[in-house]
C-alpha positions in Angstrom: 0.0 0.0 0.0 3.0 2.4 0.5 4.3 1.8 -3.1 0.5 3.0 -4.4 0.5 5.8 -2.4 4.2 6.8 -3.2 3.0 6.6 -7.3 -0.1 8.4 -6.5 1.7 11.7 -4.5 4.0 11.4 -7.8 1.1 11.7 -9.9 0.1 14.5 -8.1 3.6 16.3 -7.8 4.2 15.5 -11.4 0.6 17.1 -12.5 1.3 20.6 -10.3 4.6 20.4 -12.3 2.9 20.2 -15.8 0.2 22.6 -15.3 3.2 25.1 -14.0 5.0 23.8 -17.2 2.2 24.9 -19.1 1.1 27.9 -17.9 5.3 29.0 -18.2 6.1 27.5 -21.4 3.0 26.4 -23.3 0.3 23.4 -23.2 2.3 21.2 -24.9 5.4 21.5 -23.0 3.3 20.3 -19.9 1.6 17.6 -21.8 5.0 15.7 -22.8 5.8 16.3 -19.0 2.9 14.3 -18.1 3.4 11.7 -21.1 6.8 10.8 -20.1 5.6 10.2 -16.7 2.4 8.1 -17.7 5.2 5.8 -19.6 6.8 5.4 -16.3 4.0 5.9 -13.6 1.4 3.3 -15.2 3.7 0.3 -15.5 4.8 1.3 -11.8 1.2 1.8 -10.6 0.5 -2.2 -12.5 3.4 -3.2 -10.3 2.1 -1.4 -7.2 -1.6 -3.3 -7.8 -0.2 -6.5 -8.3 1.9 -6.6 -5.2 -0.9 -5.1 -3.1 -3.3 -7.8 -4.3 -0.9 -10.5 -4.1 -0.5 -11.4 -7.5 3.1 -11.7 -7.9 3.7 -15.3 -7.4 6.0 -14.6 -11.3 8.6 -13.3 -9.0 10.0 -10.0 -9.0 12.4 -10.2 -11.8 9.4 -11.1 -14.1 7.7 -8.1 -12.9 10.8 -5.8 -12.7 11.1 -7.0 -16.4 7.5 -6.5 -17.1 8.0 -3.4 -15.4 10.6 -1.9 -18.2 9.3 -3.5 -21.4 6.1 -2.1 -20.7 7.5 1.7 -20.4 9.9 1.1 -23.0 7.3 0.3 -25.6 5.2 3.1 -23.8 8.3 5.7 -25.1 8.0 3.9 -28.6 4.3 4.3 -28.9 4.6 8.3 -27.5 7.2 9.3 -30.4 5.9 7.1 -32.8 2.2 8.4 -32.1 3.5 12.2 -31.0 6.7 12.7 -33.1 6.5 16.9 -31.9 7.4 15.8 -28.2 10.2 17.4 -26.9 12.6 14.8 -25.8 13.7 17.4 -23.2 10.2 17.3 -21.3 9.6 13.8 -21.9 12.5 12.9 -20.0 12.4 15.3 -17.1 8.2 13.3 -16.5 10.0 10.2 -16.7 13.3 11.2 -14.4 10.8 12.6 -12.3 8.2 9.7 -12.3 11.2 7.4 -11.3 12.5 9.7 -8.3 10.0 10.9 -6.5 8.3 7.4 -5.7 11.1 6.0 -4.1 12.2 9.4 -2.0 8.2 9.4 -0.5 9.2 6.0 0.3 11.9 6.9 2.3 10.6 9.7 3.6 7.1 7.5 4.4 9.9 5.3 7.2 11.9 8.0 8.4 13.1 6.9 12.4 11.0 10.0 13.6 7.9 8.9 11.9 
């Protein structure tokens, strides 16, 4: 249930990020913001589900594996299907989409907590 929540206040950080994106820069610089972190966040979100309903008797490395393919193919689809992205914003949802999980994770079982 951590990991869920951890993708979901990502989701939120990452969508305060893209409407400040747009507003700054333009609509579409804030839509390949939150394209590039859909490729990463739904695979991870699928991963998050399946351990929280117990459905990963595959073993992790199946699901890590999973995991990747499924955002890789979710970059190919995005430029193949949006060729105008810019690579630059894309990147930044997707380096942001990987990040912040993990650090609400740690913050989530800080000592003081």
């Amino acid at each position: 249930k951590r990991l869920l929540y951890a993708t979901g206040v990502a989701a939120v950080i990452i969508a305060a990020a893209a409407v400040l994106a747009g507003v700054v820069r333009g609509f579409d610089v804030g839509l390949d913001l939150v394209l590039g972190a859909l490729v990463v966040l739904v695979p991870s979100f699928w991963v998050a589900l399946s351990l929280t309903a117990g459905r990963s008797a595959g073993g992790a490395v199946w699901m890590g594996l999973a995991r990747y393919t499924a955002a890789a193919i979710g970059f190919a689809l995005l430029f193949a299907l949006r060729p105008s992205s810019s690579p630059g914003m894309v990147l930044l949802g997707s380096i942001l989409a990987l990040l912040i999980p993990p650090i609400v994770l740690a913050w989530q079982q800080r000592p003081d907590k």
